[in-house]
BAFI-3210 file (N, C-alpha, C; in Angstrom, 3 decimals, decimal comma, padded with zeros to 6 digits):
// residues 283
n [1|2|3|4|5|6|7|8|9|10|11|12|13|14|15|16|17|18|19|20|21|22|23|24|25|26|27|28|29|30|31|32|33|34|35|36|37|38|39|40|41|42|43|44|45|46|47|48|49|50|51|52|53|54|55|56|57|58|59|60|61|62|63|64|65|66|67|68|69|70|71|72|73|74|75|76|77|78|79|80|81|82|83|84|85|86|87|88|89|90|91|92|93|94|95|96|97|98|99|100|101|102|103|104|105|106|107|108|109|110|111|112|113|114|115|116|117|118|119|120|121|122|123|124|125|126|127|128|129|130|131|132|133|134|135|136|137|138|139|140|141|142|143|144|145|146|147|148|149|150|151|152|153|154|155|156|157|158|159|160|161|162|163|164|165|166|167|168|169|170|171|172|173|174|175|176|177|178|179|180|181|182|183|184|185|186|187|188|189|190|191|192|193|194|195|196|197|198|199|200|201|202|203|204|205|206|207|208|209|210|211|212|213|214|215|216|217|218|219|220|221|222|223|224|225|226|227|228|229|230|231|232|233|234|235|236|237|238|239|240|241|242|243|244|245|246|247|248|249|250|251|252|253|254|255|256|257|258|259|260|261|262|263|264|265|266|267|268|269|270|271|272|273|274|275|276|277|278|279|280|281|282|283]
n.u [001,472|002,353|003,148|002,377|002,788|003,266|001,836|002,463|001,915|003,259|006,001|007,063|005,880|007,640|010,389|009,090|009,154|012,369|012,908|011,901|012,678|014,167|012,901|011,299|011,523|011,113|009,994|007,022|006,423|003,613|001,909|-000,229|-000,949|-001,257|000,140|003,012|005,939|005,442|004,349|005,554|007,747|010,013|011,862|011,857|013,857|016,559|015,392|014,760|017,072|019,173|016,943|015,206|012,706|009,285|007,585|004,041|002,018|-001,077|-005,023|-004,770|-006,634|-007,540|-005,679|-004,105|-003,932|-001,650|000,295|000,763|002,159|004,240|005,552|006,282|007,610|010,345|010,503|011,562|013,884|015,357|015,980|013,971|011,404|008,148|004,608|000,721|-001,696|-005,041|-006,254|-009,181|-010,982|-009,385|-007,630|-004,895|-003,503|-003,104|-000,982|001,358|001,881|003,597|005,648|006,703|007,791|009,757|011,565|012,774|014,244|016,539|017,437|015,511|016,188|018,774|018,638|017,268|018,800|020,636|019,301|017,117|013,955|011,153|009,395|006,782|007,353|008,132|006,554|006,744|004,460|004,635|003,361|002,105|-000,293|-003,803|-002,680|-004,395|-003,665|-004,810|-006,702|-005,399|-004,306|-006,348|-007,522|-005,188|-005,146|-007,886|-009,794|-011,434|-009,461|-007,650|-007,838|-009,781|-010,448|-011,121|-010,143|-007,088|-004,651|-005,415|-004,948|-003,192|-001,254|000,523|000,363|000,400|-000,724|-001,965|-001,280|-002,852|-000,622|002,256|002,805|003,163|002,070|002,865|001,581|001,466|001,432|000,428|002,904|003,771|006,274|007,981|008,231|006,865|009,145|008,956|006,599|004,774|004,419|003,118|000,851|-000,226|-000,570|-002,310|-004,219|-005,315|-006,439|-004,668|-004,008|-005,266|-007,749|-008,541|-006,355|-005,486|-006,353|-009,362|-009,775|-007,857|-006,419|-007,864|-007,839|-005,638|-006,102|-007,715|-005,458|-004,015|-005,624|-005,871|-003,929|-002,839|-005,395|-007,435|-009,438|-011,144|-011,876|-012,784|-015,357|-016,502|-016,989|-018,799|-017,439|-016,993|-014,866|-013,978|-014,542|-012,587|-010,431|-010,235|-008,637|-007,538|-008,660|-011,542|-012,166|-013,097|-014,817|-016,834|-017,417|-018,370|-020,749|-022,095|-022,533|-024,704|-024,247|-023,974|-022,277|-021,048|-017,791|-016,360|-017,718|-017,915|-014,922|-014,590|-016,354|-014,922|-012,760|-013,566|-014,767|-012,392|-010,695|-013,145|-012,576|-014,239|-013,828|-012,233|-009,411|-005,918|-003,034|-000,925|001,744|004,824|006,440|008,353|009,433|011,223|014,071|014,437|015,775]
n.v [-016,272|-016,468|-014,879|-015,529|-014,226|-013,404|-013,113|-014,184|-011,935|-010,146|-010,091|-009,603|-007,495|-006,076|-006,426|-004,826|-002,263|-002,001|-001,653|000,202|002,747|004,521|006,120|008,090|011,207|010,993|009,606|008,362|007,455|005,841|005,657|004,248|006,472|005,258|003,557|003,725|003,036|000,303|-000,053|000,470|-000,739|-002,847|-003,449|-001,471|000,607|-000,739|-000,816|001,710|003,253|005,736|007,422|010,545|011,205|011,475|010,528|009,860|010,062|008,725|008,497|010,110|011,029|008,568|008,079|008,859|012,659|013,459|011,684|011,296|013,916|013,658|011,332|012,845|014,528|013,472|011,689|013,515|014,274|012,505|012,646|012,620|013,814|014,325|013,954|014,476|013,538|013,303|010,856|010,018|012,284|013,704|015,899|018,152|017,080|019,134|020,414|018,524|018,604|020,662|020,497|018,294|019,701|021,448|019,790|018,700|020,892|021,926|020,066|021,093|023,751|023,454|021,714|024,054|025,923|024,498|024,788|023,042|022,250|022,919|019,803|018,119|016,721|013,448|011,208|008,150|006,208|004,305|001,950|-000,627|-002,646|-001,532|001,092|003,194|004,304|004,112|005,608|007,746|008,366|008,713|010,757|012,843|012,865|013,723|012,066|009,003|007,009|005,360|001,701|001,218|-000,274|-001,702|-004,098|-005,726|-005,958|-004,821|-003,287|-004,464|-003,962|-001,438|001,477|005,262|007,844|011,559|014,459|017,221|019,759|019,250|017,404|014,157|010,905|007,624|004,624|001,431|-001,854|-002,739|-003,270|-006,316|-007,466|-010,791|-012,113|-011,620|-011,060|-009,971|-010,728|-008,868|-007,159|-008,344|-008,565|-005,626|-004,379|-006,787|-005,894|-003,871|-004,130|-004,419|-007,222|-010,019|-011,807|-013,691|-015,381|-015,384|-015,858|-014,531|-014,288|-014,157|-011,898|-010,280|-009,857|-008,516|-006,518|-005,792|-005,720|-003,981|-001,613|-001,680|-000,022|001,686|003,295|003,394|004,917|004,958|002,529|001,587|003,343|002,781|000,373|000,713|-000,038|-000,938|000,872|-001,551|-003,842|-003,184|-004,193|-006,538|-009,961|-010,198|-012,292|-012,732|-010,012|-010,400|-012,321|-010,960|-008,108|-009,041|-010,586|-008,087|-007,196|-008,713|-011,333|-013,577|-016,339|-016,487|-016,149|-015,454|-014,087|-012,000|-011,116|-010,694|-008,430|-006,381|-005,679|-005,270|-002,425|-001,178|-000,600|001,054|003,175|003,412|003,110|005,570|007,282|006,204|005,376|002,950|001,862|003,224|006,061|006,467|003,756|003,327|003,872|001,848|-000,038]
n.w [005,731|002,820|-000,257|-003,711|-006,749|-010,176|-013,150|-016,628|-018,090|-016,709|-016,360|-019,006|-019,191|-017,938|-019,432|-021,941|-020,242|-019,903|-022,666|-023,587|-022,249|-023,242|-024,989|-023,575|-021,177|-019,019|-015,824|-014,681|-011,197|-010,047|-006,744|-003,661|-001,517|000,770|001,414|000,567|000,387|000,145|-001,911|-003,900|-006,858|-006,086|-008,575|-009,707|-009,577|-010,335|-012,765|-013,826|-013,425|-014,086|-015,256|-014,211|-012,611|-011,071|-008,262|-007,384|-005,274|-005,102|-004,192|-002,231|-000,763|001,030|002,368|005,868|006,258|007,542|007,891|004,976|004,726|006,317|004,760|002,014|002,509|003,913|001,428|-000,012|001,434|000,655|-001,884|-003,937|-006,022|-005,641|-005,467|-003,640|-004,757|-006,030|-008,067|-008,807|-007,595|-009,024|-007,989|-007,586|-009,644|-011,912|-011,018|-011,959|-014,541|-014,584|-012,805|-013,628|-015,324|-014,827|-012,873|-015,435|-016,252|-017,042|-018,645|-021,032|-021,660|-022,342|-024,706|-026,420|-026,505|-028,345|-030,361|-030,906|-031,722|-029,668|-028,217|-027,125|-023,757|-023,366|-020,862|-019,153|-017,607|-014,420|-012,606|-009,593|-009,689|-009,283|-008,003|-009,447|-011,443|-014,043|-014,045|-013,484|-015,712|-017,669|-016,573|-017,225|-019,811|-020,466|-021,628|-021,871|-022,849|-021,558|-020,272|-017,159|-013,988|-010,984|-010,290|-009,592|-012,890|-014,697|-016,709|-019,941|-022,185|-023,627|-024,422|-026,058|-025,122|-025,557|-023,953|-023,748|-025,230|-023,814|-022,507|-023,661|-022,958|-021,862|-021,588|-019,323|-018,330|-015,000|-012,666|-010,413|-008,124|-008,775|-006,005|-002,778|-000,431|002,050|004,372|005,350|003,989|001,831|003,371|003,550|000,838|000,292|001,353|000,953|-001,389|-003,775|-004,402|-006,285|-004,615|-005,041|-003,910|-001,370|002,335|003,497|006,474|007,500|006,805|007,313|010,503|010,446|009,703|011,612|013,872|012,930|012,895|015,746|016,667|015,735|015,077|016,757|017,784|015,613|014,556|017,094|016,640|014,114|014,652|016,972|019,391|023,125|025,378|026,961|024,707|023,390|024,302|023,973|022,413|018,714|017,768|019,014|018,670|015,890|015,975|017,750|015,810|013,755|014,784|015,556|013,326|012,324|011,010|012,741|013,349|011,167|010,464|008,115|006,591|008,098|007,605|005,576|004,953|006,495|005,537|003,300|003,663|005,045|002,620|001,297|002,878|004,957|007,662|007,912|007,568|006,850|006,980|006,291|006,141|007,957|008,226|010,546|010,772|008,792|009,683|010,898|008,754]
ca.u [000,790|003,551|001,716|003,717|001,770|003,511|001,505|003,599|002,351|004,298|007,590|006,908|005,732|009,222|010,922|008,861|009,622|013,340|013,307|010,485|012,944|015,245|011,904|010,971|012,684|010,976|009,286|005,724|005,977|002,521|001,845|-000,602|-000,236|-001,665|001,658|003,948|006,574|005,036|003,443|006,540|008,242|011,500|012,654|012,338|015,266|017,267|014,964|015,117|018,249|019,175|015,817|014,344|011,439|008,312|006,854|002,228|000,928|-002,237|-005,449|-004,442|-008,225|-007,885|-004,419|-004,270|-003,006|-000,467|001,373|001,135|003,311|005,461|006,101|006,366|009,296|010,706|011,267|012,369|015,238|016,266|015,968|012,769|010,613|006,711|002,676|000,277|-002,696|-006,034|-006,745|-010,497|-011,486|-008,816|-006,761|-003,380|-003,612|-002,569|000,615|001,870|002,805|004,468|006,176|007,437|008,477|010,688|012,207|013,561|014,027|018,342|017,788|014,938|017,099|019,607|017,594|016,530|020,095|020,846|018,330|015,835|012,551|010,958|008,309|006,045|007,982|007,232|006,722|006,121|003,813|004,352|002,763|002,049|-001,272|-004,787|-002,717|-004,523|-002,205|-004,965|-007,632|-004,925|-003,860|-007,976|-007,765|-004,237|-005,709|-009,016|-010,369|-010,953|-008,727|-006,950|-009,022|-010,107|-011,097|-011,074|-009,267|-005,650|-004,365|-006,664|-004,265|-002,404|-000,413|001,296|-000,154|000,649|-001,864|-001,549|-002,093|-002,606|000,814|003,176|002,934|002,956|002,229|003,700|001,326|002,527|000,558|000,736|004,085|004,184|007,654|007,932|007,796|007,358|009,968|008,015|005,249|004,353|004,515|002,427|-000,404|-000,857|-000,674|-003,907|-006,141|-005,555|-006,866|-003,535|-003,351|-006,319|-008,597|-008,262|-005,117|-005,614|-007,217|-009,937|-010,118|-005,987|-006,137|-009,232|-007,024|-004,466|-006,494|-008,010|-004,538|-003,333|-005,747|-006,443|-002,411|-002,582|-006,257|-008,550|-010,638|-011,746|-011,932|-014,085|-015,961|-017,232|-017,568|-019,405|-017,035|-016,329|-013,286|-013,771|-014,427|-011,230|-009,413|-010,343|-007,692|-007,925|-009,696|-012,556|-013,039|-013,415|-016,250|-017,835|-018,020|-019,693|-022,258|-022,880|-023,128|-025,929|-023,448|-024,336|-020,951|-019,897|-016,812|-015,864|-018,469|-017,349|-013,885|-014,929|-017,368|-014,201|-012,038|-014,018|-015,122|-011,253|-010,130|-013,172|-012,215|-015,084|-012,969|-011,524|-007,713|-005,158|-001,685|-000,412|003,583|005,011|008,095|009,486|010,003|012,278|014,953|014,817|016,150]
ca.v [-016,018|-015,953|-014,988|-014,749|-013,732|-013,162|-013,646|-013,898|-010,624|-008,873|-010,638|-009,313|-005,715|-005,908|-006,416|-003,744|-000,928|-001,717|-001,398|001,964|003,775|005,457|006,559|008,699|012,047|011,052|008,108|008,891|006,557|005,853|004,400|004,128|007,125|004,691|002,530|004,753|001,827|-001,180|-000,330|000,872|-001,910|-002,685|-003,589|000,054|000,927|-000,856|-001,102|003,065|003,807|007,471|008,344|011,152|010,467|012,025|009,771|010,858|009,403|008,614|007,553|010,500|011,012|007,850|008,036|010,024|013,415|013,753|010,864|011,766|015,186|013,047|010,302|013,790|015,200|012,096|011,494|015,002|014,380|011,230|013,573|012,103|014,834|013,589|014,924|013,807|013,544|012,085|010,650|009,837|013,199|015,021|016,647|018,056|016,518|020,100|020,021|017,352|018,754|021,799|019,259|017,605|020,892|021,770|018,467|018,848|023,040|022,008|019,482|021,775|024,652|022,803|021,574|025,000|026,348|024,329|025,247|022,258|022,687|022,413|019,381|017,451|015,646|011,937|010,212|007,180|005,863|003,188|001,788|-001,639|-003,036|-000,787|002,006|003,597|004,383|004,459|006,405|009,134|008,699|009,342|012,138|013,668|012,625|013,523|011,134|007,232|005,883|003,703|001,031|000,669|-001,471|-002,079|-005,310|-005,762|-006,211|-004,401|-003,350|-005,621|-003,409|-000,201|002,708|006,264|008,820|012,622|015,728|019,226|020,110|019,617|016,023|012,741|009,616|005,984|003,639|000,404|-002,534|-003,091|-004,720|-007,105|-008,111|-011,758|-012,442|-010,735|-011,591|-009,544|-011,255|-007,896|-006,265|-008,575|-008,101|-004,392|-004,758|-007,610|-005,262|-002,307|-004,518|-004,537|-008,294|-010,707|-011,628|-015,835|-015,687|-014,885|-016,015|-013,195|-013,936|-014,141|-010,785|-009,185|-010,220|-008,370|-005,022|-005,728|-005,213|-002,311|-000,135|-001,037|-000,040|002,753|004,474|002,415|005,551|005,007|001,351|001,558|003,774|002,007|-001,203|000,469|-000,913|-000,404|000,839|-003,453|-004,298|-002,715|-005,041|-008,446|-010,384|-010,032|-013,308|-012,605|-009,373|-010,478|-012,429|-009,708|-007,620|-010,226|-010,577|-007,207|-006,924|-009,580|-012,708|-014,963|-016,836|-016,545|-015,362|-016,011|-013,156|-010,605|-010,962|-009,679|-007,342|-005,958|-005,801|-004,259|-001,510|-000,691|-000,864|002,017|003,811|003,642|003,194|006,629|007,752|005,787|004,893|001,445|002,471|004,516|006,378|006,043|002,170|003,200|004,032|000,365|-000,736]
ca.w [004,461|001,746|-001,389|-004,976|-008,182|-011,044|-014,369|-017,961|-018,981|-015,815|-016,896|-020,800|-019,203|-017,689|-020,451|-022,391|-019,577|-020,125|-023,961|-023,682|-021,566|-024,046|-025,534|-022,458|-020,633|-017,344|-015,094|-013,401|-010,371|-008,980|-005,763|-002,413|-001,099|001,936|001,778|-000,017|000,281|000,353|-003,605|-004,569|-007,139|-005,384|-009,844|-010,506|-009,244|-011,143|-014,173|-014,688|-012,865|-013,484|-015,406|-013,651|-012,217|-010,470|-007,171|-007,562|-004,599|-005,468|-003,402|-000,848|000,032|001,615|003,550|006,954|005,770|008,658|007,374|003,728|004,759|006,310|003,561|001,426|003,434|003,828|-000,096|-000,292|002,419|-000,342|-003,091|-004,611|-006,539|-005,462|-005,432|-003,416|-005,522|-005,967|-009,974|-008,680|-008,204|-010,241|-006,794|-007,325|-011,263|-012,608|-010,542|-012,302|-016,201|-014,211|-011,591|-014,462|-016,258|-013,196|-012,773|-016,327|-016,769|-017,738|-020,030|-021,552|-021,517|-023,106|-025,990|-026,286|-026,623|-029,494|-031,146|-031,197|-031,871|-028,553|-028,263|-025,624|-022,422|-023,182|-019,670|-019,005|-016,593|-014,165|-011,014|-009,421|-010,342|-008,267|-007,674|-010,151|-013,050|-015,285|-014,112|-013,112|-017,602|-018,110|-015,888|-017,819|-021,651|-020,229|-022,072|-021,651|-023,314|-020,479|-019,095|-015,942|-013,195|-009,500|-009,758|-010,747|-013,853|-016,536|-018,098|-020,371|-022,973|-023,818|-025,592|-025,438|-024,530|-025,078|-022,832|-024,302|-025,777|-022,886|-021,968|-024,011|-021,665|-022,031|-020,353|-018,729|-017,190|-013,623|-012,557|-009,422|-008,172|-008,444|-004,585|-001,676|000,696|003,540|004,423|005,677|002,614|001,252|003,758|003,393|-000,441|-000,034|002,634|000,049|-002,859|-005,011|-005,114|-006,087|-003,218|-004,871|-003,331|000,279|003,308|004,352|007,949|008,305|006,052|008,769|011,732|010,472|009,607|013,454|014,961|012,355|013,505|017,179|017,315|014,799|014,477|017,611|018,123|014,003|015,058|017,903|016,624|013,324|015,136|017,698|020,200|024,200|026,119|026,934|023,233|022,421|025,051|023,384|021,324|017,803|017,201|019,929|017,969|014,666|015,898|017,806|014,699|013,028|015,307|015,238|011,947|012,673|010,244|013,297|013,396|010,098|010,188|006,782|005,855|008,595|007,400|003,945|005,158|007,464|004,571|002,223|004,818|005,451|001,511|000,887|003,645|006,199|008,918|008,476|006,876|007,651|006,223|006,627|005,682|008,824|008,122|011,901|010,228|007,991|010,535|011,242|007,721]
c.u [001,819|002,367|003,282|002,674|002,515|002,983|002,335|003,485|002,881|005,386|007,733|007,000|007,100|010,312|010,759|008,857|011,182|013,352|012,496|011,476|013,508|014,371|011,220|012,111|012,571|010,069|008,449|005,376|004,761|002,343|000,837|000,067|-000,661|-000,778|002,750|005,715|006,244|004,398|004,402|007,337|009,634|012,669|012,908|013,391|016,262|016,881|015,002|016,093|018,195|018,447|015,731|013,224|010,482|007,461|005,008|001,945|-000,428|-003,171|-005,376|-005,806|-008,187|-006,824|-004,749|-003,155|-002,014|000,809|001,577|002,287|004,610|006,241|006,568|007,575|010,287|011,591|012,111|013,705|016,066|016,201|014,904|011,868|009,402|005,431|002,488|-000,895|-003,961|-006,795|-008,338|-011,050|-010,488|-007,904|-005,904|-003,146|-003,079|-001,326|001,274|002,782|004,005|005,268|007,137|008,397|009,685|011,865|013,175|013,960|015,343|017,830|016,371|015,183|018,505|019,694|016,931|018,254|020,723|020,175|017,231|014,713|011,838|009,588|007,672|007,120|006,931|007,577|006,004|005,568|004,160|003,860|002,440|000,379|-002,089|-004,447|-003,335|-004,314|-003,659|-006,664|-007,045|-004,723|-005,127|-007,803|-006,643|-004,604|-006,738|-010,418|-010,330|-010,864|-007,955|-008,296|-008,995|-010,814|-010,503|-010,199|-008,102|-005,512|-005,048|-006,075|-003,309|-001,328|-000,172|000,931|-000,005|-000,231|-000,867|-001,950|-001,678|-001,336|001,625|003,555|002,303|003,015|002,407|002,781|001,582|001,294|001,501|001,783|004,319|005,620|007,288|007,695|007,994|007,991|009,806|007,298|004,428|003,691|003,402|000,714|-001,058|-000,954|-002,403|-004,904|-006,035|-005,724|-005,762|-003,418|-004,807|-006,804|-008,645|-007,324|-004,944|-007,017|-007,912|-009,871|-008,269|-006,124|-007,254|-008,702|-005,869|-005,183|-006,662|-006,873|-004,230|-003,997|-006,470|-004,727|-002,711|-003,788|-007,666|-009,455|-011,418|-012,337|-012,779|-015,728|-017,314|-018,043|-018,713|-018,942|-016,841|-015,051|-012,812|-014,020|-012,944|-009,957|-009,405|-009,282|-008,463|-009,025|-011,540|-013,515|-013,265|-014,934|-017,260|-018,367|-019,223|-020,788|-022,819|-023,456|-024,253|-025,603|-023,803|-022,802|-020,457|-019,216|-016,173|-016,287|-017,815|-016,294|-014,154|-014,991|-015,921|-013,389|-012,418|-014,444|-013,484|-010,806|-011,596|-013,534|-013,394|-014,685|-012,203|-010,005|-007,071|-004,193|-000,980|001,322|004,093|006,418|008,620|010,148|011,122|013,795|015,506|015,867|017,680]
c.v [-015,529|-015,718|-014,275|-015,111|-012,847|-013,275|-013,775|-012,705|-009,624|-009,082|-010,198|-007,734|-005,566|-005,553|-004,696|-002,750|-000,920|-001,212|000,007|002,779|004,327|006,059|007,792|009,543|011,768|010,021|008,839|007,676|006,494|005,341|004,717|005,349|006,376|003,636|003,082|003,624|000,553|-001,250|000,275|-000,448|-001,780|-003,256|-002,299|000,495|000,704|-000,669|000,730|003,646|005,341|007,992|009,413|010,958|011,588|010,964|010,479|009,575|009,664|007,774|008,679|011,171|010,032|007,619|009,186|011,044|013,813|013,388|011,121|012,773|014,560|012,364|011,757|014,365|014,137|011,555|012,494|015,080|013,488|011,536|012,782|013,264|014,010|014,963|014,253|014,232|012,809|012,006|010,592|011,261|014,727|015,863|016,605|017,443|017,858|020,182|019,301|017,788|019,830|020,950|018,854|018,397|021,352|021,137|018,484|019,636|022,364|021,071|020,271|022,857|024,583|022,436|022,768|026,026|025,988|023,893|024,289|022,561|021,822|021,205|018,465|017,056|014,123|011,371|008,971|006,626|004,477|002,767|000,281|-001,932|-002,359|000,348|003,464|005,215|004,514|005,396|007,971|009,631|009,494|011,232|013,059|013,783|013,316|012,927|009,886|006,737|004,729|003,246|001,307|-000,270|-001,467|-003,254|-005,000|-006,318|-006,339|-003,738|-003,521|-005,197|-002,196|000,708|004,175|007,225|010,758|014,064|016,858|018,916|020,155|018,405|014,649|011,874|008,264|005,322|002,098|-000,238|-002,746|-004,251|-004,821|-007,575|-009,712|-012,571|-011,577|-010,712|-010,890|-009,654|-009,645|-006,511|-006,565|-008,457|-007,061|-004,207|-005,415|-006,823|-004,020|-002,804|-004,313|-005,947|-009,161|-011,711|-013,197|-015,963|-015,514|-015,514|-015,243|-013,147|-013,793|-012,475|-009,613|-009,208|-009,241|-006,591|-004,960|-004,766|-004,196|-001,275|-000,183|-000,352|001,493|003,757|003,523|003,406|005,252|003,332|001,062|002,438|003,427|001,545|-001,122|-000,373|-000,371|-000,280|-000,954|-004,135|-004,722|-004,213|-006,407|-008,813|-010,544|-011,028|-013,024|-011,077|-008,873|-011,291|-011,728|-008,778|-008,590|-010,434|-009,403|-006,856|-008,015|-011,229|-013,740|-015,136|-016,982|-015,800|-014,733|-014,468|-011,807|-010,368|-010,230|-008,813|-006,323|-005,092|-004,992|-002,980|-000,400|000,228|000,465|002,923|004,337|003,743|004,551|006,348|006,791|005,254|003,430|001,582|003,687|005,195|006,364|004,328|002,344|003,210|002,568|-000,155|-000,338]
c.w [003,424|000,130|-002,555|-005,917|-008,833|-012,270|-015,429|-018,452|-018,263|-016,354|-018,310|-020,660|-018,581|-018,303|-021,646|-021,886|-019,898|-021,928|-024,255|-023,221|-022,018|-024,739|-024,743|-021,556|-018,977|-016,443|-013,969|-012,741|-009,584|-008,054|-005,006|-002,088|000,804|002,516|000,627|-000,745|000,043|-001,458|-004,369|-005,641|-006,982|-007,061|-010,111|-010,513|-010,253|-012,783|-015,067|-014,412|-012,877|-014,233|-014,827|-013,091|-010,439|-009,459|-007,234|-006,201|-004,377|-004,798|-002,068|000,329|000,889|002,999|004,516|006,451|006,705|008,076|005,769|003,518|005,127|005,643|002,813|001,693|003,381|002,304|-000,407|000,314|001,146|-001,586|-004,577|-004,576|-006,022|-005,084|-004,950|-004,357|-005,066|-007,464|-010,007|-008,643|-008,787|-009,345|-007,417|-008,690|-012,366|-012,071|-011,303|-013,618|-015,539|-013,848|-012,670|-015,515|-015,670|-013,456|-014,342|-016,866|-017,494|-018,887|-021,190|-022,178|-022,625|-024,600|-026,610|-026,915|-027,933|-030,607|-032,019|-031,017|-030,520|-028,736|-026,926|-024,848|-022,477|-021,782|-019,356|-017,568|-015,707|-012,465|-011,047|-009,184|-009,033|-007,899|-008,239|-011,111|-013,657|-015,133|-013,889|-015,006|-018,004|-017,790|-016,628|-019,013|-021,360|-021,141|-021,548|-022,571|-022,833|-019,679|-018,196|-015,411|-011,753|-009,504|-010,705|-011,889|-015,053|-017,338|-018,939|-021,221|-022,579|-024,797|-025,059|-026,052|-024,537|-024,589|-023,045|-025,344|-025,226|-022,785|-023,051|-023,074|-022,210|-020,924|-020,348|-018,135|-015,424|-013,230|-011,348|-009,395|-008,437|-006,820|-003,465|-000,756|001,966|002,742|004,371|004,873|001,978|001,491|003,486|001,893|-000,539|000,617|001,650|-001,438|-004,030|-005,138|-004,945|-004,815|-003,881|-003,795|-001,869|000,997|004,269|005,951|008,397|008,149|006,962|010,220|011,757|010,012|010,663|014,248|014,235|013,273|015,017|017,354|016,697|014,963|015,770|017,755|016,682|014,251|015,652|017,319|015,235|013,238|016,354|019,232|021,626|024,664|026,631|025,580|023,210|023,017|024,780|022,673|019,602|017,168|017,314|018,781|016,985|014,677|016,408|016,980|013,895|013,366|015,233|013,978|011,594|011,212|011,020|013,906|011,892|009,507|009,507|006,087|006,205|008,439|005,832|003,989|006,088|006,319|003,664|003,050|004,597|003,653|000,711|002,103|004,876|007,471|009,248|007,202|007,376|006,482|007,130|006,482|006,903|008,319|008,980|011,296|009,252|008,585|010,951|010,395|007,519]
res [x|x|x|x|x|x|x|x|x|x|x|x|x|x|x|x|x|x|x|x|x|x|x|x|x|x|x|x|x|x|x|x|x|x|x|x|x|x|x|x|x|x|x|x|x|x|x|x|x|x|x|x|x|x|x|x|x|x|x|x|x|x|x|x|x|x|x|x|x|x|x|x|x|x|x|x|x|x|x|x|x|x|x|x|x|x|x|x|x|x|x|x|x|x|x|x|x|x|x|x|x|x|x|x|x|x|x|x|x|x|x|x|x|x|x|x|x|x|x|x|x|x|x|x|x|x|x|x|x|x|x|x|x|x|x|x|x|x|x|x|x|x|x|x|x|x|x|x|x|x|x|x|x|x|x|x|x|x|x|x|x|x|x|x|x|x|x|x|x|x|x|x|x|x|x|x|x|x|x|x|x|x|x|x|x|x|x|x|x|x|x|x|x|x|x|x|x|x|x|x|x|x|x|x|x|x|x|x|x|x|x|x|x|x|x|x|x|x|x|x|x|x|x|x|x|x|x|x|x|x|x|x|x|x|x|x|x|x|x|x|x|x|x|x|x|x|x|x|x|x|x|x|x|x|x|x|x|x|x|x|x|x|x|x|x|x|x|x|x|x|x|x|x|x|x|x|x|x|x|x|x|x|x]
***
């Protein structure tokens, strides 16, 4: 399942994060705090270089908090500032202006020294399309002024949003790399609703939540599905159609791969992080 989705207005928002960034003291990376890596955009890097920059993993209601501490530590060893948060109901969302106050005390200090008149920290926002970037802006403006939406790519321009007297925000549409050269990457990306559901084949994409969490979370698994210590032992195919039947679909698979999918993606199945950090050791 190779999947590449680029639209023209990622390749434009590209463009307009490089020319924004001399405009901005600091870069609010959002991501999955349920794939921490995998919703990370592997352009950033180069596209803010030695910005500053604040990691919000966001969504962390839905990740297993074990692994959240760990991803957390983890950045901290690679000298990545990060929150875990949650923009939906507002968690850990006051952290953030401080966090960001921190992160820049010298060059504040500095500015402060020669005797500029102190004013907001413009940061700019950016994250890869669902991680939602713009319900966390609502929640900092506390207003709606950034769209939203459940599906990727709602929002198309750049407008900046501002919070109290501390924080100006720079928001950014959702930028996809051009291709994902792990497949792998691209799976946990489609079962966590970051990439449109045209583009994918639900029952490959339900086959592939199946084995995550009989490997990763099978008591959350079984326990859903309602499954036995012999359930559990079927091959993934066998029990994608056993769900199905239970869920009384008949044989159509087509449905219980949805129904699987959407289940996982609002977290009925339980916590769970798709991104391990023992994998990184691999790379």
């Amino acid at each position: 399942m190779t999947i590449q989705w680029f639209p023209g207005h990622m390749a434009k928002a590209r463009r307009e994060v490089a020319e924004k960034l001399k405009l901005v003291d600091i870069v609010l990376e959002i991501v999955d705090a349920r794939l921490p890596i995998s919703s990370r955009n592997p352009m950033l890097d180069s596209l803010i270089q030695q910005k500053p920059r604040l990691m919000l993993l966001n969504k962390s209601d839905l990740a297993d908090v074990k692994e959240t501490q760990r991803w957390h530590d983890y950045f901290a060893s690679q000298g990545i500032h990060c929150l875990a948060i949650n923009a939906n109901q507002g968690k850990g969302i006051n952290k953030i202006t401080p966090k960001v106050k921190e992160i820049l005390a010298e060059k504040i200090e500095r500015q402060a020294a020669r005797g500029m008149k102190p004013r907001p920290v413009r940061a700019m926002c950016i994250g890869i399309p669902n991680v939602g970037k713009s319900t966390l802006l609502n929640r900092l403006a506390n207003k709606n002024m950034a769209k939203t939406g459940n599906t990727p790519g709602v929002t198309k321009g750049q407008q900046w949003l501002k919070t109290g007297k501390d924080l100006e925000l720079l928001d950014t549409p959702g930028i996809l790399w051009p291709k994902f050269e792990d497949k792998e990457i691209g799976k946990k990306l489609a079962l966590t609703g970051a990439i449109k559901d045209a583009l994918l084949h639900m029952d490959d994409l339900a086959l592939y939540g199946i084995e995550f969490f009989k490997e990763y979370y099978p008591e959350q698994l079984a326990e859903r599905y309602k499954l036995t210590d012999e359930d559990m032992t079927l091959n993934n195919v066998d029990m994608l159609m056993l769900i199905t039947k239970k869920r009384g679909f008949q044989e159509d698979y087509e449905r219980g791969s949805v129904m699987i999918i959407q289940e996982v993606r609002d977290g009925r199945l339980g916590k769970y992080t798709l991104d391990r950090v023992e994998d990184m050791s691999h790379e």
